[in-house]
N, C-alpha and C positions, 0 to 999 in steps of 0.2 A: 575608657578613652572616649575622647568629644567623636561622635557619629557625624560622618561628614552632610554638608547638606541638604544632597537628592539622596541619598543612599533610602531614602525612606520610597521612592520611584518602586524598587520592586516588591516592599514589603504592602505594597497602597494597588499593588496586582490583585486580581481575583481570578488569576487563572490554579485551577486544584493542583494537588500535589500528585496526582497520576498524570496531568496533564505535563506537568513541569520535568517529571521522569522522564518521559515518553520523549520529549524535544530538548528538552537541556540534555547536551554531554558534558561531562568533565573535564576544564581543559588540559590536554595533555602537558606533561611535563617539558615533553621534545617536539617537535614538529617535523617530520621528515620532507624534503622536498619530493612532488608528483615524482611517483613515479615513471620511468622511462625519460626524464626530463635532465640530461647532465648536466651536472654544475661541481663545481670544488665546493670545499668547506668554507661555511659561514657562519662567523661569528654574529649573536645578538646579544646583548645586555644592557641591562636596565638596574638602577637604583633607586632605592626609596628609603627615606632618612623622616623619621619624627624628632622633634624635639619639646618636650611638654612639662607644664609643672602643673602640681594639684594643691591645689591648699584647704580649706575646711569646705567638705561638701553637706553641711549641715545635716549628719543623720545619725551624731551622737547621741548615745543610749548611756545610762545611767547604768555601770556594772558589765560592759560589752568592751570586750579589747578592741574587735572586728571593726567596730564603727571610730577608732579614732587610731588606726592599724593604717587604714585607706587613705587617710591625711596628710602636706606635707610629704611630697617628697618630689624627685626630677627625675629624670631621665634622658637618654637619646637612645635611640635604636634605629638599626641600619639593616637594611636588607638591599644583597647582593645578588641579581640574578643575570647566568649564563650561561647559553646554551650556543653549541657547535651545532650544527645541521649539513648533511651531505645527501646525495640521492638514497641512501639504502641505511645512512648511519647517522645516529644525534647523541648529546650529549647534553645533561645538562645538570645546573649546581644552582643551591641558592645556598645562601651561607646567613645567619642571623648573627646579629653579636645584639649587646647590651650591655648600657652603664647607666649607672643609678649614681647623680653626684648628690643629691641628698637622700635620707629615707628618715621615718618616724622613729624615736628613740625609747625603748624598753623603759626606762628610767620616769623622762617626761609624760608617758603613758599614765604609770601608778600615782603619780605625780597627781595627774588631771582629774583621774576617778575619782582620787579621794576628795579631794575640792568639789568634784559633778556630789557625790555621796551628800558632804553636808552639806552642800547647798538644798538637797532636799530633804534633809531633817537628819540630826543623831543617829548612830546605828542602831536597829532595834535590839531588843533583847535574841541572844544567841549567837548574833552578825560577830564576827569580828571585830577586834579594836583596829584605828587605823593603822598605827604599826604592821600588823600582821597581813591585814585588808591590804597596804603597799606591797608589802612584798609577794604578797599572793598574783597582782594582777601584775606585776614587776615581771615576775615569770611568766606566767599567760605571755606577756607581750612579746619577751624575747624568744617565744617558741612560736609564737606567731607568724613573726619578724622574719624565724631561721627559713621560711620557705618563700620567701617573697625577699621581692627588691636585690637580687644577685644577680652581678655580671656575669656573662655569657656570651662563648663564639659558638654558636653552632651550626656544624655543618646537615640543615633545616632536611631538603632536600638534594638526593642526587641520583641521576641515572645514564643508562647507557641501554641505547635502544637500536634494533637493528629489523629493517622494512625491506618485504620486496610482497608482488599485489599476493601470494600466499600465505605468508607466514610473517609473523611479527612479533620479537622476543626482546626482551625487557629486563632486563638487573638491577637493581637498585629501587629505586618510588615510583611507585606506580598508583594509579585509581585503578576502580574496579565496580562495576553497577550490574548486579545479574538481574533482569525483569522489573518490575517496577520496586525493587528493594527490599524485598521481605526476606530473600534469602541472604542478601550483601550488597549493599550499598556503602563502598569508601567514596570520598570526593572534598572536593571543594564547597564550604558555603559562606561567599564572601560575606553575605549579611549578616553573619555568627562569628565573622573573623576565624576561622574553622578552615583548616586547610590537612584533612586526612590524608595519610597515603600507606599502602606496606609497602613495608622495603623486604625486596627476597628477587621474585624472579617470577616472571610470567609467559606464558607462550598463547598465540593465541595462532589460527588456520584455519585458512578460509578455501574453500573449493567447490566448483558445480560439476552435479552428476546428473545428467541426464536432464537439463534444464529444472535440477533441485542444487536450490544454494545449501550448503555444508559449512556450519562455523562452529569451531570449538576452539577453548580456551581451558587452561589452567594457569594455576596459582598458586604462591609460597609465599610464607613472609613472617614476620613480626610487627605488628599493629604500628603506625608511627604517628601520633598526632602532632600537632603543634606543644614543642613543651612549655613556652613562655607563653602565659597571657596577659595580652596588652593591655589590660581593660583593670587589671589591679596587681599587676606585677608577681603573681603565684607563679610557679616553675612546680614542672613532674619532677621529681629526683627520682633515680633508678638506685635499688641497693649496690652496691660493687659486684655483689657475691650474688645478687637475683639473676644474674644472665645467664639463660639455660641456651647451649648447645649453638645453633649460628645465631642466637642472641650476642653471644662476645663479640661477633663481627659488627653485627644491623645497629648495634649501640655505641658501637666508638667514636669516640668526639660529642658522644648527646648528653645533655642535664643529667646527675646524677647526686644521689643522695650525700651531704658534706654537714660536717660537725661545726659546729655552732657552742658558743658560754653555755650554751641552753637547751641543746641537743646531741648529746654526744653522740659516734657512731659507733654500732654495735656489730654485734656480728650477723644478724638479721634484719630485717627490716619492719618486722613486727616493734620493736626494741626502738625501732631510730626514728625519732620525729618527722626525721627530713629525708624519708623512704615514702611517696605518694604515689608512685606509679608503678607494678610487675606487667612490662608487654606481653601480650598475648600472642600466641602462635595463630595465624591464620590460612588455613585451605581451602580452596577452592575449584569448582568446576562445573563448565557450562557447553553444553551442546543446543543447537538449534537447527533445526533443518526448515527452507520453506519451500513448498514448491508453489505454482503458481496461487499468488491473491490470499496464503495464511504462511502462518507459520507459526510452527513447534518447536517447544524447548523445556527443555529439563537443568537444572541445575542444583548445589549442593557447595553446603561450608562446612567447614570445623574449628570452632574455635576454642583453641585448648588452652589452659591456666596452668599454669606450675604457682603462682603464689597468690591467696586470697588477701583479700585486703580491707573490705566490706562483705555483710552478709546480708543484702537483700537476695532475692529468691532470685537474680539472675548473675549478679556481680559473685555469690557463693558457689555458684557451680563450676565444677573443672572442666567439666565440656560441656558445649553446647552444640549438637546437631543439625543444621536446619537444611530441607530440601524441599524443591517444588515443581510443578510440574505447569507448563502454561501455554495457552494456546493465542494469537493475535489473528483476526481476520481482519485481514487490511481491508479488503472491499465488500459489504454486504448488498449484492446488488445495485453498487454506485449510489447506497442510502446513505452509506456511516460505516462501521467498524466495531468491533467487538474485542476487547482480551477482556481473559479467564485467568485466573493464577490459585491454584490450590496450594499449599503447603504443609508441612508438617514441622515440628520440634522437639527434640528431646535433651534434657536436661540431666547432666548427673553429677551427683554429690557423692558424698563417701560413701554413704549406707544404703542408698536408693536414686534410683531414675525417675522421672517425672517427665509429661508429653503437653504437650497444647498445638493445635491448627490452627489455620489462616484461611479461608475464603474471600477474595477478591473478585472483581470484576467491573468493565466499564464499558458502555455503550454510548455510540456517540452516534446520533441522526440528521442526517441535512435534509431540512425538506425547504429549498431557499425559498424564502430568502430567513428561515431560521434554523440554527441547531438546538437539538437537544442533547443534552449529555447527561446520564444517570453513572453513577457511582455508587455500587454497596460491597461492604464489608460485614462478613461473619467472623469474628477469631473467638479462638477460646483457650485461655490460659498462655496466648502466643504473646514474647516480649521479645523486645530489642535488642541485638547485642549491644548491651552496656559494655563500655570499656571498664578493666578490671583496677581504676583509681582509689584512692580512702579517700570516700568523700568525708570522711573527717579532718582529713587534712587536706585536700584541696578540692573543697564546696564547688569551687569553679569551675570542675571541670565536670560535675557530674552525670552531665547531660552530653558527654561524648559517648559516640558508639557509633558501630562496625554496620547498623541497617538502619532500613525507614522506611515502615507500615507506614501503609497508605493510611492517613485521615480520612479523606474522600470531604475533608473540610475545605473550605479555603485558607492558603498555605501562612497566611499571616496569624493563622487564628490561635487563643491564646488562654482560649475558655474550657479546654480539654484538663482536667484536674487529675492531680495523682496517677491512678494506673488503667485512667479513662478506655485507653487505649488496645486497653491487653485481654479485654473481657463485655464483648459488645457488641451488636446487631444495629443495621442501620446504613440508612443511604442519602445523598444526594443529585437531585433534578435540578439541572442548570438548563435554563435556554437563554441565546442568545439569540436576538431577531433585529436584523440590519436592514431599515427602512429605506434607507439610501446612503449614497457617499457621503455623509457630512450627519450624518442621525444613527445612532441601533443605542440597545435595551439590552440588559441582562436583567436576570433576579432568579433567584432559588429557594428552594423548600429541603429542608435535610429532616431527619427523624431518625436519632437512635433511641436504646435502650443499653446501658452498662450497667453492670455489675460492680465495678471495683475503681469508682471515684468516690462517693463519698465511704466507704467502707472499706477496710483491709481486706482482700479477699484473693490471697494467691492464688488459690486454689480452684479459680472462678465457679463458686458455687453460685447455681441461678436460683434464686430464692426471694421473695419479693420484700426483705429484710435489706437485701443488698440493693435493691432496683431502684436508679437512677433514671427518669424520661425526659429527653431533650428535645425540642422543639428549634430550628434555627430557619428565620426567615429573610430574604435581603432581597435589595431590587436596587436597580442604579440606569446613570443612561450614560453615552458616551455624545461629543459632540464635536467633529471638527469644520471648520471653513474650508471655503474650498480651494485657498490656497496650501493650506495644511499647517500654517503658521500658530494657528490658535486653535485649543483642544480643549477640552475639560470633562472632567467622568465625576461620578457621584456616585457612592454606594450609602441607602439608608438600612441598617437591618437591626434587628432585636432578637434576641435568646431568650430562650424559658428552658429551666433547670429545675425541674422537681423530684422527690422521693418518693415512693411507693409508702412510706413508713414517716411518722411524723415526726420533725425536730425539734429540737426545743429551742426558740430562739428570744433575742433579748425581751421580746413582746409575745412570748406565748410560743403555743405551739405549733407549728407551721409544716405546709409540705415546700414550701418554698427553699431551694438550695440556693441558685445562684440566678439572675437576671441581670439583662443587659438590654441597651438600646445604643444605638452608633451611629455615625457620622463618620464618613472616607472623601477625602478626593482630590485632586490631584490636577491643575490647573495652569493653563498655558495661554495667556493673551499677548500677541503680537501688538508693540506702540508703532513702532516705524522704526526702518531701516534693521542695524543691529539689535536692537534693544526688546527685550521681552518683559512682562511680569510672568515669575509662577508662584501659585500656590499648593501647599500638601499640606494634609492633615489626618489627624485623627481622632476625634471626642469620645466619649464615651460614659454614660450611666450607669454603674453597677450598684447592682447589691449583692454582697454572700452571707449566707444566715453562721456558716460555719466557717471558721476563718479568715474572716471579712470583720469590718467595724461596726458598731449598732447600727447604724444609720446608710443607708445610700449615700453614694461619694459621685463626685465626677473628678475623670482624668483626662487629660488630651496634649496634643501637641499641633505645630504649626509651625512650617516653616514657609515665608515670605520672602522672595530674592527678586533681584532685576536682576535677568542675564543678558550681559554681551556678547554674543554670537563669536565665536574664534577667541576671545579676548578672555570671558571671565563672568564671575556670579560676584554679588553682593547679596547677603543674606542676612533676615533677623528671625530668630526662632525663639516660640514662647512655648513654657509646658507649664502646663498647672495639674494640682492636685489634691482635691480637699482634705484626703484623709486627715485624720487630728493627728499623725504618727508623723507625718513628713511636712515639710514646707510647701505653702500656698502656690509659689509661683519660683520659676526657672527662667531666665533670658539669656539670652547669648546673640554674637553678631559672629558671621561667616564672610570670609573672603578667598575666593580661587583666583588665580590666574595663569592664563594656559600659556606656557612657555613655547610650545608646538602641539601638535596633534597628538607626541607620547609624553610630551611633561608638562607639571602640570604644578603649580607651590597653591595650599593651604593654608589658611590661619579660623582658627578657632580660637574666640575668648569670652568667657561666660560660666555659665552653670545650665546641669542637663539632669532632668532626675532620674532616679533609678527607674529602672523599666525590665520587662518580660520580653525579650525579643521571642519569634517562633517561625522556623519554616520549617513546612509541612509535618510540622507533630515533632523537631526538633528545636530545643529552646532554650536560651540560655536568660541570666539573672543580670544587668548590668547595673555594677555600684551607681551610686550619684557623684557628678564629677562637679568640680567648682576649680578655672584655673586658665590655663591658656595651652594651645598644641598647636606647633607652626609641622606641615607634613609639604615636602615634595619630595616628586617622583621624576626622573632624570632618564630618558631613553637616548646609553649613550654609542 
């Protein structure tokens, strides 16, 4: 789907993903009013409606259903949100639906390939004749087809929440973030279009003993992601028969696996095409106690499987373990601050158990008029709870999961490869130094070591066979007037990604993996009165010697708008790309206008290329879009 056109505002942030932990919450589903504060019940709800077509986002492949699967077709989608609120008790529901009035057709698919085929030459010796070569991609398409582009009401989210200042208990969807994530992080992340929650039941109590604060929580549930993604129309299907135990409850009314010309339903889900998703059972539990100036906590999940679906080394396991132990020092002497987070994980499969840790921590110093911030991480063999999806059949959603290890990157970054993250040593020095009201300076210095980016390497074996060294350096300034009208920041930074061990690349043999140089910023000039320009962007030089093109590429984007203060944005956005695989250039024109302070109508019309979005080490793939999406939002 077309990205709206500030949304790019927090991903052009440089604050880290420990930092982003630490001060973003989740927002809640319900909102209870202050307590002590009487009032009767209050209705709030809000509406938000798309309406979009896609036509050819030029990223046909010769022989690729996927690339002419994403073409052609329409939609509306509607989301209903409402929540009752009272001093002690909330409520609240979002409801999705979807209609698809056109989709790509099975038939036209085989159709096209075979034409794409000879246009680049006869079939070689062994290939197919075309007859067969049709019918072949004929099916491809329509099993493609069977998990995308289907109507849908779903009741998305709902809960029922009951507040007074000790205790707070929860039925239904809930979020969940224990320390900075490593043990369980559910949430919301709108820049991923990503809206997690479990639905079960949570309790959480709070109490002071002896001038020590006391807070503990637990938690039940079945995993609940978003099942429709907007961004190419794929849907989770649940088997009928996969719902184990309050699974038959937490899943009624949700996506579910349905038969198809070209997917029959079977009696498992192994068997059914249109079986993508077995939820996962999730527990949880957290204690903290602080007394004065720190505070202590321990916490712990479990997230158990009844049906595999993929067998990578985390999505294969039927349970997965994880606990940690963590300390926060809010005041170090009025210098700064300190948390620690240790961890553990263990893994088990049929025949064996398998373990990996996590060391974290973050230090943060003021010495005004600058801060200094360090971030290191040690993990070893520690991964994510991947959600238990077949990324065979819905690629899209791969990059869903239950936590989120810290990077100690910055949260936009996008240069962490493969299983960068699960197997690696290394930190980040930020300082910040604020010259005056209207001047300050960032820039940093990171340096890891991984094991298991360019190399498979579950098992995190340290062996300088596998060793990866990463170098990443940035500096920027920030700058506002001193009206505060006009602003602009700048980030320049470059990456060095080498091997311990040499590659073999199109030019020889090389320790060079992957390199980068960049360009960020984000720009606000005041003309008069209402009227502003901004700017944002992003450029970028890469090379990768593996999985990358012969040659150095640049990528970038840019988006240009005059905004009307109360009223509304005009925007033009360019994205270029030299790779030889995609198309040179992308244009689109953006229009908002703010109906009031909660509504707001959209239009989008153009083309957007595919891209890597990431925060904080979680990331998603977004197709290339070429088409038009008119979105408002209605707070009624």
């Amino acid at each position: 789907m077309a990205r709206a056109a500030f949304t790019a505002a927090s991903l052009l942030a440089t604050t880290s993903p420990a930092e982003e932990l630490a001060t973003e919450e989740p927002t809640p589903l319900s909102a209870p009013d202050p307590i002590g504060k009487k009032s009767a019940f209050r209705l709030d709800a809000s509406n938000s409606s798309t309406v979009l077509y896609a036509g050819d986002n030029r990223d046909t492949r010769s022989g690729e259903v996927g690339t002419l699967a994403n073409d052609s077709y329409s939609m509306l989608s509607d989301r209903l949100d409402l929540k009752v609120n009272s001093t002690s008790f909330s409520f609240a529901l979002r409801l999705d639906g979807y209609a698809f009035f056109s989709r790509p057709n099975p038939t036209q698919i085989g159709l096209d390939l075979v034409e794409i085929r000879k246009e680049a030459g006869e079939p070689t010796e062994g290939e197919p004749d075309d007859p067969t070569y049709f019918r072949q991609k004929v099916y491809d398409a329509g099993t493609e087809l069977s998990t995308r582009y289907i109507n849908w009401l779903v009741p998305t989210k709902l809960s029922a929440t009951y507040k007074t200042r000790q205790v707070q208990a929860t039925v239904g969807d809930f979020y969940a973030q224990f320390g900075r994530g490593l043990v369980l992080s559910v949430r919301k992340e709108d820049a991923l279009s990503s809206d997690t929650t479990i639905r079960g039941a949570k309790a959480s109590f709070d109490t002071e003993f002896k001038k020590i604060q006391i807070e503990a929580t637990l938690l039940a549930g079945s995993a609940n992601p978003l099942r429709v993604d907007d961004a190419s129309g794929r849907y989770l299907g649940v088997h009928p028969k996969g719902k184990k135990g309050f699974q038959v409850v937490t899943e009624t009314g949700m996506p579910h696996a349905i038969e198809t010309d070209f997917a029959p339903l079977t009696d498992d889900c192994e068997t059914t095409a249109t079986c993508s998703f077995a939820p996962e059972n999730l527990y949880g539990a957290e204690i903290q106690v602080a007394p004065q100036d720190f505070r202590l906590s321990a916490s712990g999940s479990l997230l158990d499987r009844h049906t595999i679906l993929s067998n990578d080394i985390i999505r294969s396991s039927h349970q997965v373990f994880t606990g940690s132990g963590a300390i926060d020092v809010i005041s170090l002497v009025d210098f700064g601050s300190l948390y620690f987070e240790a961890a553990g994980q263990q893994r088990s499969y049929e025949s064996e158990n398998r373990s990996g840790y996590a060391l974290y921590t973050q230090l943060d110093l003021l010495i005004d008029p600058l801060v200094l911030t360090f971030e290191g991480k040690h993990y070893r063999a520690f991964y994510p709870l991947s959600s238990g999806v077949s990324t065979a059949r819905a690629r899209e959603f791969t990059q869903l999961q239950y936590s989120k290890v810290p990077t100690t990157e910055a949260v936009w970054n996008t240069s962490e490869f493969e299983n960068f993250n699960t197997c690696t040593t290394g930190g980040r020095t930020r300082a910040d130094l604020r010259l005056s009201a209207q001047a300050a300076f960032h820039g940093w210095l990171a340096r890891y070591n991984t094991w298991a980016e360019s190399v498979a390497n579950d098992e995190c074996a340290i062996a300088d066979e596998n060793l990866n060294r990463v170098w990443d350096l940035a500096a920027g300034t920030e700058l506002l007037s001193k009206s505060g009208r006009t602003h602009a920041e700048i980030t320049i930074g470059v990456r060095d990604d080498t091997t311990a061990r040499l590659l073999e690349g199109p030019w020889g043999a090389t320790h060079v993996f992957y390199r980068e140089a960049y360009t960020r910023y984000d720009a606000a000039f005041h003309i008069s009165g209402p009227y502003s320009l901004q700017f944002q962007g992003w450029h970028r030089y890469r090379h990768q010697t593996v999985g990358g093109q012969l040659n150095p590429w640049l990528t970038g984007q840019t988006v240009n708008a005059l905004d009307i203060a109360s009223l509304g944005t005009i925007a033009l956005g360019i994205e270029y790309d030299t790779q030889a695989r995609t198309p040179d250039l992308y244009l689109n024109g953006q229009l908002s206008y703010h109906i009031s302070d909660a509504s707001l109508v959209s239009l989008f019309v153009g083309q957007r290329s595919g891209a890597e979005s990431c925060v904080g080490g979680i990331c998603r793939v977004y197709p290339p879009f070429e088409g038009a999406r008119l979105d408002w939002k209605l707070h009624l």
